[in-house]
N, CA, C and O atoms as a Tinker XYZ file with bonds, in Angstrom:
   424  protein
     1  N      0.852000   -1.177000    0.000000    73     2
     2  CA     0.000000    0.000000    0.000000    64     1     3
     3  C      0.896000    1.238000    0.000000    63     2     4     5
     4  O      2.013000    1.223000    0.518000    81     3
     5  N      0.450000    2.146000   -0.507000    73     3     6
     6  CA     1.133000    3.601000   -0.907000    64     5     7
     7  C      0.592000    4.298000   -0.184000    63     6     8     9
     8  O     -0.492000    3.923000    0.262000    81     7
     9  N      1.186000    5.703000    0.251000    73     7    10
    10  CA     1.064000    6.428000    1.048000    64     9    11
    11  C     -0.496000    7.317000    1.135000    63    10    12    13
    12  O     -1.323000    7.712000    1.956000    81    11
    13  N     -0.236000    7.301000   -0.201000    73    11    14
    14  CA    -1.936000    7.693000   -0.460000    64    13    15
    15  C     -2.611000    6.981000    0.024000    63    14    16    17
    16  O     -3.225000    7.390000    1.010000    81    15
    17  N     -2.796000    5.750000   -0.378000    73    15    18
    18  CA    -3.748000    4.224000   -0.045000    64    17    19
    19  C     -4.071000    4.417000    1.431000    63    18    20    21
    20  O     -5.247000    4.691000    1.668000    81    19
    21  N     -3.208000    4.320000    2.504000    73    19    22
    22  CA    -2.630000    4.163000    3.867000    64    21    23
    23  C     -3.074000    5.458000    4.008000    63    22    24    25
    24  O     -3.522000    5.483000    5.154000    81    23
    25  N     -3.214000    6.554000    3.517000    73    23    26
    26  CA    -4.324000    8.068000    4.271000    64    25    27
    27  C     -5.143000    7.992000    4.020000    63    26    28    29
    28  O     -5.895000    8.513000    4.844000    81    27
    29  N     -6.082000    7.194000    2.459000    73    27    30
    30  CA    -7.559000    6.877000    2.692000    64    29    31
    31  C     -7.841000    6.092000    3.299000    63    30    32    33
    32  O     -9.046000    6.276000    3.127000    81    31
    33  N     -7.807000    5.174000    4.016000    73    31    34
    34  CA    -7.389000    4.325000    4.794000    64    33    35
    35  C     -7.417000    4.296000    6.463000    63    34    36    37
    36  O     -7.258000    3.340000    7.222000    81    35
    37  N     -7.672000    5.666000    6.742000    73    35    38
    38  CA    -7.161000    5.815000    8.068000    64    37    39
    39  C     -8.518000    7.042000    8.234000    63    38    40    41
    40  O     -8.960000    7.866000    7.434000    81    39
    41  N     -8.941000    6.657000    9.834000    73    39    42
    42  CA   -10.018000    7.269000   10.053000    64    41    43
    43  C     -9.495000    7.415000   12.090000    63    42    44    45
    44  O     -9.017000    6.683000   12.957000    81    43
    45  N    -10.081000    9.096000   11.927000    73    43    46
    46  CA    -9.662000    9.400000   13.435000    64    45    47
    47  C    -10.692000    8.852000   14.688000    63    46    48    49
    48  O    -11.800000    8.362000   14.467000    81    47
    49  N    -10.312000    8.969000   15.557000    73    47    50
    50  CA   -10.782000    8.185000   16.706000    64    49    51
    51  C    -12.028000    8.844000   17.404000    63    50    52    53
    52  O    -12.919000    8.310000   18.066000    81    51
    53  N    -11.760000   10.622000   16.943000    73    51    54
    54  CA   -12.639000   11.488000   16.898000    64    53    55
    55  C    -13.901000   11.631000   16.216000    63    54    56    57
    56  O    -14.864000   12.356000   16.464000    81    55
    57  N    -13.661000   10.655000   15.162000    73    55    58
    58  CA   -15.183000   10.512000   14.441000    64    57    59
    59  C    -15.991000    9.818000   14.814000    63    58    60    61
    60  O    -17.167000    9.985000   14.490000    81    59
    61  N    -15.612000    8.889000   15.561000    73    59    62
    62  CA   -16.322000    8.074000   16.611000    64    61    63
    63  C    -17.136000    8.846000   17.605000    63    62    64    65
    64  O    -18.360000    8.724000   17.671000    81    63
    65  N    -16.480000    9.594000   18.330000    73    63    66
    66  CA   -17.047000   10.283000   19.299000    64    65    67
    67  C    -17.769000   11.364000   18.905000    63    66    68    69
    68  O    -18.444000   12.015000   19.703000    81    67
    69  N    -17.675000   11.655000   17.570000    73    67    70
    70  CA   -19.024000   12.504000   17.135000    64    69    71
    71  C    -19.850000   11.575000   16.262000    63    70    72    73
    72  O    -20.447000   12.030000   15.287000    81    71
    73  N    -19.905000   10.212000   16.600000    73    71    74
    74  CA   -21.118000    9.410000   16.312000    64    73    75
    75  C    -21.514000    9.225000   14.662000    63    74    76    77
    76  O    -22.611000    9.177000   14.106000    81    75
    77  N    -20.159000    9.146000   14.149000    73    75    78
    78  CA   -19.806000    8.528000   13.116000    64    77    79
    79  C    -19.813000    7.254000   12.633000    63    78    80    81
    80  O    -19.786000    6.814000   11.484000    81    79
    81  N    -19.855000    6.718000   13.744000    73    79    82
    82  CA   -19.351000    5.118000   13.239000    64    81    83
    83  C    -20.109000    4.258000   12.611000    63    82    84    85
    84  O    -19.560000    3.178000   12.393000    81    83
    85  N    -21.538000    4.410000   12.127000    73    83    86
    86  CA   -21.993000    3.886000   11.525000    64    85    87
    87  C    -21.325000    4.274000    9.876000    63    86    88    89
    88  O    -21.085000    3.550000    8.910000    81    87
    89  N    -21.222000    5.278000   10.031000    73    87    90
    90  CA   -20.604000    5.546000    8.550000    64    89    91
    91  C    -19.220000    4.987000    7.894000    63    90    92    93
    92  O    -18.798000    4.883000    6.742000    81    91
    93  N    -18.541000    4.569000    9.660000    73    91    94
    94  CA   -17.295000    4.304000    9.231000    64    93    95
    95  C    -17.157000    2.955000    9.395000    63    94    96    97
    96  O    -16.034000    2.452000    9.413000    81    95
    97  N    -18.366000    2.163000    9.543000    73    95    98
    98  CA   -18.394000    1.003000    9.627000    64    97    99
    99  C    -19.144000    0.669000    7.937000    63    98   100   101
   100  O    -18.805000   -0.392000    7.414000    81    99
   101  N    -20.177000    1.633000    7.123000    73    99   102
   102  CA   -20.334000    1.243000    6.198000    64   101   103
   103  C    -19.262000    1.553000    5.026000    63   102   104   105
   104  O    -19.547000    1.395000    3.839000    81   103
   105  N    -18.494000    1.832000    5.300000    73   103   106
   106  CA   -16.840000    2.315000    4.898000    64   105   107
   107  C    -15.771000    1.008000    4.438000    63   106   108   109
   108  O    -15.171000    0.681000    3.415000    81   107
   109  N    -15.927000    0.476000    5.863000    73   107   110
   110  CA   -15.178000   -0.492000    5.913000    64   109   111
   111  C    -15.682000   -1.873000    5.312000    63   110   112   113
   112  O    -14.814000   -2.684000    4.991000    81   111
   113  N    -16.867000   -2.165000    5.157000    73   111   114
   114  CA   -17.575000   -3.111000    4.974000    64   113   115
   115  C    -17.411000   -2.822000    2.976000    63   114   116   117
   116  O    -17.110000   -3.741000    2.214000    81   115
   117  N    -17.667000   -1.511000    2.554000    73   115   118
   118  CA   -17.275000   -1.512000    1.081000    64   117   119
   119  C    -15.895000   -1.110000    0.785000    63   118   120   121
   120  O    -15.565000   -1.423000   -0.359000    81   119
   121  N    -14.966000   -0.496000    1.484000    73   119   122
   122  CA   -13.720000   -0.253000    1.064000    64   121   123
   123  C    -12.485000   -1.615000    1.189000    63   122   124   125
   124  O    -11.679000   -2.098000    0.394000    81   123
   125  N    -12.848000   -1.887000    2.604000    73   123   126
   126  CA   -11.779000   -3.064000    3.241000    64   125   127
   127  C    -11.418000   -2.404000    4.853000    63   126   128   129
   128  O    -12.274000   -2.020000    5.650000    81   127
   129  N    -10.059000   -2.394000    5.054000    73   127   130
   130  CA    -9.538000   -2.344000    6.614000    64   129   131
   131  C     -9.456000   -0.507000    6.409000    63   130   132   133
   132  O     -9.158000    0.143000    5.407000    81   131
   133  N     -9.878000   -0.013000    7.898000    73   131   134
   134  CA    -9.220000    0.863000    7.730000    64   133   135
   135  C     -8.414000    0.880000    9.288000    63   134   136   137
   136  O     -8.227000    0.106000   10.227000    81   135
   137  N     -8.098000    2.209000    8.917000    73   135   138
   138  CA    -6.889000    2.451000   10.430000    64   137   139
   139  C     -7.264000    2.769000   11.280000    63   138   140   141
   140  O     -8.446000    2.904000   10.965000    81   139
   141  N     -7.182000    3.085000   12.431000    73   139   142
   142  CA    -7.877000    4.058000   13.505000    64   141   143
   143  C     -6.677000    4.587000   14.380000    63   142   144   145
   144  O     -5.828000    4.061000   15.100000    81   143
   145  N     -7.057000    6.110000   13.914000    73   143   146
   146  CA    -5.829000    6.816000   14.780000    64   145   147
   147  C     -6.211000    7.381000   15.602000    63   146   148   149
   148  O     -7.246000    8.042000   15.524000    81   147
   149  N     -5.448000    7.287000   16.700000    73   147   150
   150  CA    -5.473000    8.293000   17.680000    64   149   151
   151  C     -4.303000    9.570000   18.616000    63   150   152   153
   152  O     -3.214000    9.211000   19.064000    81   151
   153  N     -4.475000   10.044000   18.659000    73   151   154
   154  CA    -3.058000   11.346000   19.198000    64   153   155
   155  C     -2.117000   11.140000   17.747000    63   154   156   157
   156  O     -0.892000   11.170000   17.871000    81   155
   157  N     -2.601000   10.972000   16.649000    73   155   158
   158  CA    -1.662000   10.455000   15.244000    64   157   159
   159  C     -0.978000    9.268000   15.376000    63   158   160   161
   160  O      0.008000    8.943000   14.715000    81   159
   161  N     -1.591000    8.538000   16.359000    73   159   162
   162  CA    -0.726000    7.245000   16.153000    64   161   163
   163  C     -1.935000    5.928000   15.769000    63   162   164   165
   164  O     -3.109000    6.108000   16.094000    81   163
   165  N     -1.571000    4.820000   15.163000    73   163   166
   166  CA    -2.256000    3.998000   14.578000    64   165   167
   167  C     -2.859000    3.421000   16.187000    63   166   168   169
   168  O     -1.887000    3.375000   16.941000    81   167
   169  N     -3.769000    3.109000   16.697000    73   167   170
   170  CA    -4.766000    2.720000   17.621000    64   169   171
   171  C     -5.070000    1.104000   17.685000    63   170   172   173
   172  O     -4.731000    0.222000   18.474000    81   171
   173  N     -6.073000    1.133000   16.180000    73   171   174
   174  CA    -6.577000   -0.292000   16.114000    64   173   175
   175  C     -6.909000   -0.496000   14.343000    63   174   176   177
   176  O     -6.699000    0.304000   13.431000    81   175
   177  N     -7.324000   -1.474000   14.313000    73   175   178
   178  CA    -7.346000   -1.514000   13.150000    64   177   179
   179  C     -8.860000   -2.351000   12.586000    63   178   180   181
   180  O     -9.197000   -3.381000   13.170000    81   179
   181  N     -9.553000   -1.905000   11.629000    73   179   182
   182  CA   -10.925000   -2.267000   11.532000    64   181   183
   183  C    -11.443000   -2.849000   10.184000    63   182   184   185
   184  O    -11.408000   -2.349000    9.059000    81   183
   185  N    -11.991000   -4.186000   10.663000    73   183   186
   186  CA   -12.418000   -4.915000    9.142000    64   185   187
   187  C    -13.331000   -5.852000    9.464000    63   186   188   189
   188  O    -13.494000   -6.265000   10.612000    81   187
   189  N    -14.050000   -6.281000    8.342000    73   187   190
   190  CA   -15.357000   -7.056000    8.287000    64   189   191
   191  C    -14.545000   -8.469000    8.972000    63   190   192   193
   192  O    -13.330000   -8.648000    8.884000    81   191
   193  N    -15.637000   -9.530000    9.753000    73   191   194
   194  CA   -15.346000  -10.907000   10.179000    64   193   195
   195  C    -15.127000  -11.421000    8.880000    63   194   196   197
   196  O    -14.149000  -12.155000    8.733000    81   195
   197  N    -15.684000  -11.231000    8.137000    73   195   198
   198  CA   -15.442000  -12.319000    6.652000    64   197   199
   199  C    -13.964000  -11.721000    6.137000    63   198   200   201
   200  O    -13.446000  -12.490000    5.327000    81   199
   201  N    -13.134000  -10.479000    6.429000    73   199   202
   202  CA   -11.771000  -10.465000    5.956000    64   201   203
   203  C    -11.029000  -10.710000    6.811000    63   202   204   205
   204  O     -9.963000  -11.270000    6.554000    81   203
   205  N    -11.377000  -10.363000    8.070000    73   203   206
   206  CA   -10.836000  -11.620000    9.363000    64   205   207
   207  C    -10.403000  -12.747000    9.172000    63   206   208   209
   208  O     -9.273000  -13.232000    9.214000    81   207
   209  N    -12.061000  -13.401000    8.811000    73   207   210
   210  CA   -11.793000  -14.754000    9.210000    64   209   211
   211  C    -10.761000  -15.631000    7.832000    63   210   212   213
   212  O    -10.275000  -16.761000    7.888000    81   211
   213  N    -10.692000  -14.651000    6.720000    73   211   214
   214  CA   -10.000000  -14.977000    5.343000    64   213   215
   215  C     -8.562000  -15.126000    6.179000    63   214   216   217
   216  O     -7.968000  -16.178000    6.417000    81   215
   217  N     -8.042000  -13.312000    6.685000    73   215   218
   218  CA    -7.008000  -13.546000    7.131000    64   217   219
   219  C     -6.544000  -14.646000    8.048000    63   218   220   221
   220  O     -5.416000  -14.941000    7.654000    81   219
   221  N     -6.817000  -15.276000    8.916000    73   219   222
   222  CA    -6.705000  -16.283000   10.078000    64   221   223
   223  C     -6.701000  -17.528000    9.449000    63   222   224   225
   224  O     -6.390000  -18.605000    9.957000    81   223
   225  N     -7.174000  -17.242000    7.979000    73   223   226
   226  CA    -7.453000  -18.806000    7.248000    64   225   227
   227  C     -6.013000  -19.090000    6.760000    63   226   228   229
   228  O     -5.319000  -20.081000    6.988000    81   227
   229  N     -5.658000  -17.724000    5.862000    73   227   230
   230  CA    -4.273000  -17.456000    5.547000    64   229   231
   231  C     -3.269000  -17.948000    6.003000    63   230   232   233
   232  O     -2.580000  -18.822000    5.475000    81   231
   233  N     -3.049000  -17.249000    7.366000    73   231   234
   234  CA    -1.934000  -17.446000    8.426000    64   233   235
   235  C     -2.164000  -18.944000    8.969000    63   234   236   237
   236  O     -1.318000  -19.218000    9.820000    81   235
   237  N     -2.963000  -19.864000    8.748000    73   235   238
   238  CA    -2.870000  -20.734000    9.934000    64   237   239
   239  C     -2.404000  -21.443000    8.115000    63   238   240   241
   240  O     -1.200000  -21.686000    8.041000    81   239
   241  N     -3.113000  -21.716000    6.945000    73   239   242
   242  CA    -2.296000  -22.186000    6.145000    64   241   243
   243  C     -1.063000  -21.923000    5.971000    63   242   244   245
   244  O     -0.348000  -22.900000    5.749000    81   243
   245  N     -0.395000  -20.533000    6.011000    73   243   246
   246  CA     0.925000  -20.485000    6.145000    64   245   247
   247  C      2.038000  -21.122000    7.325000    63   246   248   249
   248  O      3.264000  -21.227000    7.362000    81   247
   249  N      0.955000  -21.470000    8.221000    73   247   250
   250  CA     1.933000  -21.870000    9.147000    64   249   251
   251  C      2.092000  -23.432000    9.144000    63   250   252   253
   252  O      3.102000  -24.012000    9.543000    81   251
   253  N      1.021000  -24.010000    8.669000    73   251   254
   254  CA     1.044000  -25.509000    8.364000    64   253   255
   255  C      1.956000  -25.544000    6.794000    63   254   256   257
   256  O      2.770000  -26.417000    6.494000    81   255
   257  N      1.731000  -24.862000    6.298000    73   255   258
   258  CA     3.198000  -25.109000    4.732000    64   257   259
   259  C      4.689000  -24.849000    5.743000    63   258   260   261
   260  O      5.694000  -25.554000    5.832000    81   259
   261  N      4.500000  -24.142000    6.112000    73   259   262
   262  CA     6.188000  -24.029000    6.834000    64   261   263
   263  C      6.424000  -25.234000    7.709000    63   262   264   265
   264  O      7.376000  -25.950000    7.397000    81   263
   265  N      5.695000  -25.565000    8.762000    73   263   266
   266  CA     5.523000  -26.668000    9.475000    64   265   267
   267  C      6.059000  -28.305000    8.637000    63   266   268   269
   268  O      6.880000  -29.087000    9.113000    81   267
   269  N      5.158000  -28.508000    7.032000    73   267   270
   270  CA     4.738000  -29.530000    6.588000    64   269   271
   271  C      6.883000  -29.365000    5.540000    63   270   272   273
   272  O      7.732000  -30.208000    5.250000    81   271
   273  N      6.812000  -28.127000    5.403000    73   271   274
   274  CA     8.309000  -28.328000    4.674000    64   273   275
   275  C      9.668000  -28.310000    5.691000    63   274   276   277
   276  O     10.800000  -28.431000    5.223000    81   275
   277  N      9.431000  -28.155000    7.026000    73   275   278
   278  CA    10.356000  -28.418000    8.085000    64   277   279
   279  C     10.121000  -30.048000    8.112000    63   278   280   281
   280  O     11.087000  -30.752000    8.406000    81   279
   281  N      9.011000  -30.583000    7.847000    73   279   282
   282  CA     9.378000  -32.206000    8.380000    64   281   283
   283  C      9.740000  -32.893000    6.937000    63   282   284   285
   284  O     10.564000  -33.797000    7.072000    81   283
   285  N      9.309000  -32.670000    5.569000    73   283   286
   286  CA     9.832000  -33.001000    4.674000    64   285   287
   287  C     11.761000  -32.500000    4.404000    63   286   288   289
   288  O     12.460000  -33.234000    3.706000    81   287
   289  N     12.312000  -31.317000    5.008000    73   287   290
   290  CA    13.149000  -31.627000    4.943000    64   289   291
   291  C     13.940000  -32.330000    5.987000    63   290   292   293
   292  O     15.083000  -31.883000    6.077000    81   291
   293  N     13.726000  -33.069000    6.606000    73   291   294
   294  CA    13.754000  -34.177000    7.727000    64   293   295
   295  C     13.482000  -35.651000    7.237000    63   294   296   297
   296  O     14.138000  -36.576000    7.717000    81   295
   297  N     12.568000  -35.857000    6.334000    73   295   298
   298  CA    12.260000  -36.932000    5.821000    64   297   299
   299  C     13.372000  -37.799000    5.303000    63   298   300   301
   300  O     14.047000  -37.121000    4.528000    81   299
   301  N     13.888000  -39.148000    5.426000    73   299   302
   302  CA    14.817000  -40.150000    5.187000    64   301   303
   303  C     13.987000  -40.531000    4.329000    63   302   304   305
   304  O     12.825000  -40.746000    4.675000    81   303
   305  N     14.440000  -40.720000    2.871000    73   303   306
   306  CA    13.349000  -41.705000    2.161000    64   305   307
   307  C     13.919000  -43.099000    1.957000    63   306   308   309
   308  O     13.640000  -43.748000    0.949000    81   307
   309  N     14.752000  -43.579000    2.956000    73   307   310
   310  CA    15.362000  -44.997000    2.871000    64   309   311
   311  C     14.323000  -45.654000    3.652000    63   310   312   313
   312  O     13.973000  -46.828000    3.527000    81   311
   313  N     13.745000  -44.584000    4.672000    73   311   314
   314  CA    12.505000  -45.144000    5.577000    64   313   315
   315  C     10.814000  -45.274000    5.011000    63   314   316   317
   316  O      9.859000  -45.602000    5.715000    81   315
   317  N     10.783000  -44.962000    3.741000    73   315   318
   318  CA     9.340000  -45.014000    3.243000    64   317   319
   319  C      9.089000  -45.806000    2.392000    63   318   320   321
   320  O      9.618000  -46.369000    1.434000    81   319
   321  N      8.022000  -45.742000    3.008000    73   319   322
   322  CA     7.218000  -47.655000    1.902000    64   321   323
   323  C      6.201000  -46.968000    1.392000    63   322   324   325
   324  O      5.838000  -45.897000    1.878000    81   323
   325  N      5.584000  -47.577000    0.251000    73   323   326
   326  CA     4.599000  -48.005000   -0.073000    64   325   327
   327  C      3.391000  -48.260000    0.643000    63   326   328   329
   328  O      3.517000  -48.998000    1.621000    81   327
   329  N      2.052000  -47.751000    0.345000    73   327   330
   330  CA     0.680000  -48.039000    1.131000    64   329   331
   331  C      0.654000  -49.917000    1.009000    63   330   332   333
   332  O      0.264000  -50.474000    2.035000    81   331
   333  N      1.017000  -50.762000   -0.083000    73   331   334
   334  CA     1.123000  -51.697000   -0.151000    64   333   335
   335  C      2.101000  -52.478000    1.069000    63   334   336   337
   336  O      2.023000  -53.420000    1.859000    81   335
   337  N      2.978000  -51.504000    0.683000    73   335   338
   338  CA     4.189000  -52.369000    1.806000    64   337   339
   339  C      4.029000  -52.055000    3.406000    63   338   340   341
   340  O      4.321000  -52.892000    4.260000    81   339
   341  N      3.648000  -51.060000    3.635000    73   339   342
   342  CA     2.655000  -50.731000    5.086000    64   341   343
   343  C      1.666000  -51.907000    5.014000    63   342   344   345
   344  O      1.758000  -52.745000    5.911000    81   343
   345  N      0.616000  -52.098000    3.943000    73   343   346
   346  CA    -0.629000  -52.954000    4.438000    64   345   347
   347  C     -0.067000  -54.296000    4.631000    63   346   348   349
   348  O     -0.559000  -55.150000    5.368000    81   347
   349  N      1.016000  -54.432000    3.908000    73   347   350
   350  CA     1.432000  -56.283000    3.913000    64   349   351
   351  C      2.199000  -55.868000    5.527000    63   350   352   353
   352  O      2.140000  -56.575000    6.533000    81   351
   353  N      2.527000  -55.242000    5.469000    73   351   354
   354  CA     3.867000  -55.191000    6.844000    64   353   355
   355  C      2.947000  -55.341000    8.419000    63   354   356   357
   356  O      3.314000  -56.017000    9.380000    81   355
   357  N      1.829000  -54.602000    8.341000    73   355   358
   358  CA     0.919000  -54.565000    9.615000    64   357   359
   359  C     -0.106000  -55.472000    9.168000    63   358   360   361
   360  O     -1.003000  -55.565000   10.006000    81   359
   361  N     -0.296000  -56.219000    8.071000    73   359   362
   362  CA    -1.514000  -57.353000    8.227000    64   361   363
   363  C     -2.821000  -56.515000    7.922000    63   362   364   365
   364  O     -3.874000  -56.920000    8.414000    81   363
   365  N     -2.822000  -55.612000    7.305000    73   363   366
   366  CA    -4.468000  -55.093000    6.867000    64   365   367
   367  C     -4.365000  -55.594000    6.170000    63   366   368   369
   368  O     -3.256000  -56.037000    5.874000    81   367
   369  N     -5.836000  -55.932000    5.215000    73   367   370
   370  CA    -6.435000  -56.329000    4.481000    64   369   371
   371  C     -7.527000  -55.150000    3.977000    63   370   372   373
   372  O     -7.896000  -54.201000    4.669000    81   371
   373  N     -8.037000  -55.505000    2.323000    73   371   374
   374  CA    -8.571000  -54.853000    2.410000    64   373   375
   375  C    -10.496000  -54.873000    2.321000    63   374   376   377
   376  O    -11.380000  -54.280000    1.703000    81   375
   377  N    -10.390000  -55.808000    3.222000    73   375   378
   378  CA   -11.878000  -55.929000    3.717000    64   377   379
   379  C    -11.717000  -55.266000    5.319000    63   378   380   381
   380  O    -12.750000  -55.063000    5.958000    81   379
   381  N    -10.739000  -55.031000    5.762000    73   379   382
   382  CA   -10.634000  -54.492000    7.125000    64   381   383
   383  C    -11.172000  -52.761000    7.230000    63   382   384   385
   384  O    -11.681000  -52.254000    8.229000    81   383
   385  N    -10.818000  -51.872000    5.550000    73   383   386
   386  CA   -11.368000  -51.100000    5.583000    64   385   387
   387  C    -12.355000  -50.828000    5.036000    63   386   388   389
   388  O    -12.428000  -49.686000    4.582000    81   387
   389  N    -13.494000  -51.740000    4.858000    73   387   390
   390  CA   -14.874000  -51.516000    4.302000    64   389   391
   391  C    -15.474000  -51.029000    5.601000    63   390   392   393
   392  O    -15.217000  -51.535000    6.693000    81   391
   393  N    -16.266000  -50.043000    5.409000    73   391   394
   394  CA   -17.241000  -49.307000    6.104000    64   393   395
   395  C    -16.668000  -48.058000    6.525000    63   394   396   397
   396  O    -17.508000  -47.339000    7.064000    81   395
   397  N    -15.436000  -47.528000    6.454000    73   395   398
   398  CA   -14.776000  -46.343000    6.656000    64   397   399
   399  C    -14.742000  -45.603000    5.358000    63   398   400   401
   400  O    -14.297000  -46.076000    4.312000    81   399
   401  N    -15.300000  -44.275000    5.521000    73   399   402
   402  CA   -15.288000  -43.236000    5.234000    64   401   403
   403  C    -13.765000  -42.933000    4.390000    63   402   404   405
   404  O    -12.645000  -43.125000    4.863000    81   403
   405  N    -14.102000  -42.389000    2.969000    73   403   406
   406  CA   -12.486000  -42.456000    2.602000    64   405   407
   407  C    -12.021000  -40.625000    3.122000    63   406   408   409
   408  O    -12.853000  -39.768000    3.419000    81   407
   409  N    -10.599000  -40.441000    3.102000    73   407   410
   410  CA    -9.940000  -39.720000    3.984000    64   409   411
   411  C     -9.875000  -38.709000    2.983000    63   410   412   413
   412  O     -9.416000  -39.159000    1.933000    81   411
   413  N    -10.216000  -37.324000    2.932000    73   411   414
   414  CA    -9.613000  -36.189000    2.401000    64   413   415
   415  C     -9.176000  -35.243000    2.769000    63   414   416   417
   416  O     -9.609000  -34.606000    3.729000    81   415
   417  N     -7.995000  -34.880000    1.922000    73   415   418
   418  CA    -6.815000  -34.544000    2.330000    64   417   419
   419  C     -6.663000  -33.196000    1.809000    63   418   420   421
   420  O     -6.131000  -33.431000    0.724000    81   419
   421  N     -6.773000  -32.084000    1.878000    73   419   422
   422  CA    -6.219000  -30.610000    1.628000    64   421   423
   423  C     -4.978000  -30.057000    0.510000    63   422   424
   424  O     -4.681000  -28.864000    0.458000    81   423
């Protein structure tokens, strides 16, 4: 965001208290986040639950890719088998998994 962007963007703490905030809530709901300043300093920061809850979706995927490529580079592949060579090795069969739900995966 550009400096411009980041001053439309930003709404004083004072508009609140002259009973603004409905306006600056229908603001935020069509523009996106805005800022909330107070004494000129950034305060809090304000956005719809649905760009919330996007963001939180974001970050928790980002943190499971970092997570999932810390154990792949850990991974020995002298140690990995085959779903075959797992099922012969522990004795499943595959009438053992009839009636289970198949697994999806992300």
């Amino acid at each position: 965001m550009d400096i411009l962007g980041a001053l439309k963007n930003t709404v004083s703490i004072s508009l609140f208290n002259k009973g603004q905030a409905s306006k600056i809530f229908d603001s935020v709901r069509k523009t996106g986040i805005k800022i909330v300043m107070k004494n000129n300093k950034p305060e809090c920061v304000l956005m719809s639950p649905e760009d919330y809850v996007k963001m939180i979706d974001q970050l928790n995927d980002a943190k499971l890719l970092m997570l999932a490529n810390e154990r792949m580079a850990k991974v020995n592949p002298e140690k990995m088998m085959t779903q075959k060579e797992f099922d012969e090795k522990y004795g499943i069969m595959e009438s053992d998994l009839q009636g289970f739900d198949e697994v999806e995966f992300e």
